[in-house]
N, CA, C and O of each residue as an XYZ file, in Angstrom:
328
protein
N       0.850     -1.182      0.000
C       0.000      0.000      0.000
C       0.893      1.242      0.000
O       1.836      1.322      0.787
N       0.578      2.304     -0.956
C       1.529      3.577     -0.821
C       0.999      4.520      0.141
O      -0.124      4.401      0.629
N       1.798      5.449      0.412
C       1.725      6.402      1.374
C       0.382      7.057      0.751
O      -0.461      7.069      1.648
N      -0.033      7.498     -0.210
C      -1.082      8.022     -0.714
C      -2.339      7.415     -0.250
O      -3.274      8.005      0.291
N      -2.248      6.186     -0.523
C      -3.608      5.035     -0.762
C      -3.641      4.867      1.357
O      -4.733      4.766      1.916
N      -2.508      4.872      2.063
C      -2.876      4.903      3.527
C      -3.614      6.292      3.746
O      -4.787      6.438      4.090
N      -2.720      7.239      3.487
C      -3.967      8.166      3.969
C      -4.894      8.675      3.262
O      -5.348      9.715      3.739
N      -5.525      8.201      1.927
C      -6.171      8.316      1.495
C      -7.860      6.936      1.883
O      -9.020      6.794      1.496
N      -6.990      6.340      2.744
C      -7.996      4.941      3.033
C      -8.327      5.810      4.913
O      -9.473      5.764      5.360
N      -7.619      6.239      5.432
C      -7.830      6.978      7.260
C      -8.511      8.146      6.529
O      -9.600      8.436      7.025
N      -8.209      8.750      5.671
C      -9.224     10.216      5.411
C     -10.155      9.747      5.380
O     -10.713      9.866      6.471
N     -11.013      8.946      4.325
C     -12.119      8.286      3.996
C     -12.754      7.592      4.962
O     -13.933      7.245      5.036
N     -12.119      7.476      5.473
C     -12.786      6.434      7.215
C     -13.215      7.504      8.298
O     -14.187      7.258      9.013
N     -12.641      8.470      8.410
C     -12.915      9.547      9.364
C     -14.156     10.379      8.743
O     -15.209     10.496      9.369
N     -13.942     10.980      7.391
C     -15.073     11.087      6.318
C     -16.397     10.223      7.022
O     -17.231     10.742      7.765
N     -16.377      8.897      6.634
C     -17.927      8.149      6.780
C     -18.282      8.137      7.951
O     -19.440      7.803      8.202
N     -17.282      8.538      9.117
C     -18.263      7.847      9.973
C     -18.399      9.548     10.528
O     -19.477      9.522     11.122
N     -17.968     10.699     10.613
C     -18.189     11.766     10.404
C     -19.548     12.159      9.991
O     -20.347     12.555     10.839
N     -19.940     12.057      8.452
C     -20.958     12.097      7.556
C     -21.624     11.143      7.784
O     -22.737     11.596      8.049
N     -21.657      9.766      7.870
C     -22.394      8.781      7.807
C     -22.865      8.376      6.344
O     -23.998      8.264      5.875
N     -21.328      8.156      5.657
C     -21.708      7.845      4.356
C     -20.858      6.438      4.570
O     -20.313      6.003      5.585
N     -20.959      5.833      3.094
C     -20.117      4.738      2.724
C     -18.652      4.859      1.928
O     -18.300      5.852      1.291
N     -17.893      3.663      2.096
C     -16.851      3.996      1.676
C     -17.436      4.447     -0.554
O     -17.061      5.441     -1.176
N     -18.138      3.576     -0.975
C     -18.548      3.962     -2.012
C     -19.189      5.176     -2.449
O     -19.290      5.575     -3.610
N     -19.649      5.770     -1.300
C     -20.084      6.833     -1.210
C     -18.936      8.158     -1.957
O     -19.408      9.168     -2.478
N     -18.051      8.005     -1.908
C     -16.705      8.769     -1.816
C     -15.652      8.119     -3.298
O     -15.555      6.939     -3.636
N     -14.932      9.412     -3.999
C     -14.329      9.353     -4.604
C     -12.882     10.557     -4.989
O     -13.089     11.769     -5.046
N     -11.689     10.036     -5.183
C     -10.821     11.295     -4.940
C     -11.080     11.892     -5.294
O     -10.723     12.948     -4.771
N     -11.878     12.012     -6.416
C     -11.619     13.715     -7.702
C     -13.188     14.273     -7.183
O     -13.830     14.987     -7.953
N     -13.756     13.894     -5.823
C     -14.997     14.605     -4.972
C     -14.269     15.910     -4.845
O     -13.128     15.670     -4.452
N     -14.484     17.304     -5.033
C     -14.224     18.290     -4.092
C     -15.177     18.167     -2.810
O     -16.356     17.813     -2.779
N     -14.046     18.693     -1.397
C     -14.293     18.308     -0.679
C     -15.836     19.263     -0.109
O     -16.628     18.965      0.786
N     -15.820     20.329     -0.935
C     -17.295     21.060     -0.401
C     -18.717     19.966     -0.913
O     -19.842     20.200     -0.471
N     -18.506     19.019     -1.693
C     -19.407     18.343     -1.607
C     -19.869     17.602     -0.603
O     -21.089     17.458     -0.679
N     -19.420     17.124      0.222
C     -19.193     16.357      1.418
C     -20.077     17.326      2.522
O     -20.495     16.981      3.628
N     -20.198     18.465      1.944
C     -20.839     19.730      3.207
C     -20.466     20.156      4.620
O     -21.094     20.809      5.453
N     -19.064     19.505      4.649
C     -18.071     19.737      5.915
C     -18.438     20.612      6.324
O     -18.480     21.600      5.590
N     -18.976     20.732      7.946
C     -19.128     21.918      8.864
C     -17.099     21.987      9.645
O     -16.093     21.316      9.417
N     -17.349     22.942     10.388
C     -16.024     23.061     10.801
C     -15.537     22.735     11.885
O     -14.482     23.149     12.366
N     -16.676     21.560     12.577
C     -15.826     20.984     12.852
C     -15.398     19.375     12.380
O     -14.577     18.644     12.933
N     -16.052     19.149     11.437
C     -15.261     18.241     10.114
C     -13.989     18.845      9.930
O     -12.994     18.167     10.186
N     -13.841     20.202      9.460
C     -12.693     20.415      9.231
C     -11.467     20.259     10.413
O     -10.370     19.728     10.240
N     -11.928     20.812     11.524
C     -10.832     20.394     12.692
C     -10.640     19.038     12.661
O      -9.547     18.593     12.310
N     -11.851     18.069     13.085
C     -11.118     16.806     13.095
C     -10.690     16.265     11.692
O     -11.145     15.121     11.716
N     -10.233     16.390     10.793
C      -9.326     16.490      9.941
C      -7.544     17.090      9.850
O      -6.409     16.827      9.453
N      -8.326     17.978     10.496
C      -6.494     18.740     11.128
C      -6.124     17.813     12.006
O      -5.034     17.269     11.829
N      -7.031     17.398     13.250
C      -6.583     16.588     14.288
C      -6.176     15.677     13.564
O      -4.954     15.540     13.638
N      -6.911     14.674     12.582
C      -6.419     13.064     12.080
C      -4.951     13.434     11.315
O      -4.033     12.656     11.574
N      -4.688     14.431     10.499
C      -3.353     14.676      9.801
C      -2.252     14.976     10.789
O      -1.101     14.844     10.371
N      -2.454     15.403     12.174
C      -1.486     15.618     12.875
C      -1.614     14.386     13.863
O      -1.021     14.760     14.874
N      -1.835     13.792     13.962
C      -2.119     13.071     14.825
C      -1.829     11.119     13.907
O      -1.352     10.194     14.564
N      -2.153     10.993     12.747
C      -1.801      9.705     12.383
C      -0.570     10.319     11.552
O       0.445      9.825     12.044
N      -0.241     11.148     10.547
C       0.603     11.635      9.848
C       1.414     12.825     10.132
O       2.162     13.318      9.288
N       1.249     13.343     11.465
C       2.697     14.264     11.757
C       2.221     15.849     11.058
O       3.151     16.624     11.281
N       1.481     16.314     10.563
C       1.178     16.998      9.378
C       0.687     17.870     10.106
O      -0.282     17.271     10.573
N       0.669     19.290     10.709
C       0.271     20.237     10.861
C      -0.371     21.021      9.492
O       0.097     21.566      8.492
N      -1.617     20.771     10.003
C      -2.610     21.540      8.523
C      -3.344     22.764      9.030
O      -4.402     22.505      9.605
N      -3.032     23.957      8.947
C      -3.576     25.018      9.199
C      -4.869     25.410      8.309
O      -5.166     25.014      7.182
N      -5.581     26.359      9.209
C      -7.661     26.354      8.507
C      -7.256     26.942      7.408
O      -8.330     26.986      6.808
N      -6.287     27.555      6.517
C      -6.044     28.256      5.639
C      -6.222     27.436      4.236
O      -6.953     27.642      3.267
N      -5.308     26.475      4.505
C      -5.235     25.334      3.700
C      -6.738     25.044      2.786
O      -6.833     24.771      1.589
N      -7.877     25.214      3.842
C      -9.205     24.703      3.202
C      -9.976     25.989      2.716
O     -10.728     25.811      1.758
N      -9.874     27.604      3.384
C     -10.409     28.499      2.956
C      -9.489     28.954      1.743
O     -10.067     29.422      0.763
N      -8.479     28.884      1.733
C      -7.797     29.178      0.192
C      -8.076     28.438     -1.061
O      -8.163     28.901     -2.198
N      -8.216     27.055     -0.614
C      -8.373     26.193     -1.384
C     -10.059     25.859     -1.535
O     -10.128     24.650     -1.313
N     -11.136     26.254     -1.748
C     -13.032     26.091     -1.763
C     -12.770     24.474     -2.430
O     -13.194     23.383     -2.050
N     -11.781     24.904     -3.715
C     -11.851     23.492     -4.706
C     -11.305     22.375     -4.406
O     -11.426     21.424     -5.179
N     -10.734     22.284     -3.460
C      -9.721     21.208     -2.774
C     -10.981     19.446     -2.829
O     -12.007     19.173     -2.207
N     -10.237     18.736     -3.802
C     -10.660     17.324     -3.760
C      -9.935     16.192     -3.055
O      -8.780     16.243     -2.630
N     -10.531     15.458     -3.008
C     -10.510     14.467     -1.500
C      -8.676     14.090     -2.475
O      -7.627     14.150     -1.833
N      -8.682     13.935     -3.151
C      -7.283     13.678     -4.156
C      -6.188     14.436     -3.949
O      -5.039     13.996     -3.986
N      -6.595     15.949     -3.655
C      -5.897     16.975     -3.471
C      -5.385     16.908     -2.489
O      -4.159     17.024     -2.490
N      -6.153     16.676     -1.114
C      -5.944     16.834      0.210
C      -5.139     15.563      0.990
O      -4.436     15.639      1.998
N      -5.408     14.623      0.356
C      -4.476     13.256      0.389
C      -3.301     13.587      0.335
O      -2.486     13.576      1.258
N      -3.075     14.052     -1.281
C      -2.012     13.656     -1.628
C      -0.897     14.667     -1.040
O       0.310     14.433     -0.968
N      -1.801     16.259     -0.492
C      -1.616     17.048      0.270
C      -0.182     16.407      1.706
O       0.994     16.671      1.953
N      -1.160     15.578      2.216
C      -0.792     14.862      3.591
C       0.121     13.893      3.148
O       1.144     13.807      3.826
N      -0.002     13.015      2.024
C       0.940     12.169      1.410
C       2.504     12.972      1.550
O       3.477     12.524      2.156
N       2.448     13.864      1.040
C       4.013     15.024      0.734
C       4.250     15.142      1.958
O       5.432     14.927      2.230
N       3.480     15.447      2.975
C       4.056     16.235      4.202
C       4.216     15.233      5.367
O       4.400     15.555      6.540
N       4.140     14.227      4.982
C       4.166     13.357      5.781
C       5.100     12.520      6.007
O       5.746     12.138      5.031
N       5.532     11.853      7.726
C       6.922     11.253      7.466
C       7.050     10.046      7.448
O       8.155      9.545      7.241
C-alpha cells in the first residue's frame, strides 16, 4: 500500500463515519465542499493529519483552497508526511 492510498484509506474512514456515508459513497476527484463539511469536520481532519501523519494543517489550507478534492488533500498529507 503507498503512502497516498494509507492516507487516502484513514481520510475516507474519518469522512464516513463523520458524515455517515459509505466507503462507495466517496471518490478522490470529490471536491471536498461536496461532502458539506461543517467546521468541525474540518478540525477533526487537522486533528487526524497531525495526529496519524505528523502533518500540521492550518484552517487556511481549506479556505484558500473552496476546490480542494478528496485527491488533493491526500495527496496534500501524502508530501508532508513522514
Amino acid at each position: 500500500m503507498t503512502q497516498f492510498d494509507e492516507v487516502y484509506s484513514k481520510v475516507c474512514e474519518m469522512l464516513c463515519d463523520a458524515k455517515d456515508l459509505e466507503m462507495d459513497d466517496l471518490n478522490p476527484d470529490m471536491p471536498l465542499y461536496q461532502l458539506k463539511l461543517d467546521s468541525l469536520d474540518y478540525v477533526e481532519l487537522m486533528v487526524l493529519a497531525k495526529k496519524e501523519f505528523g502533518v500540521t494543517v492550518e484552517s487556511e489550507l481549506f479556505v484558500d483552497n473552496i476546490n480542494m478534492t478528496l485527491r488533493e488533500l491526500c495527496q496534500y498529507l501524502s508530501d508532508k508526511s513522514h
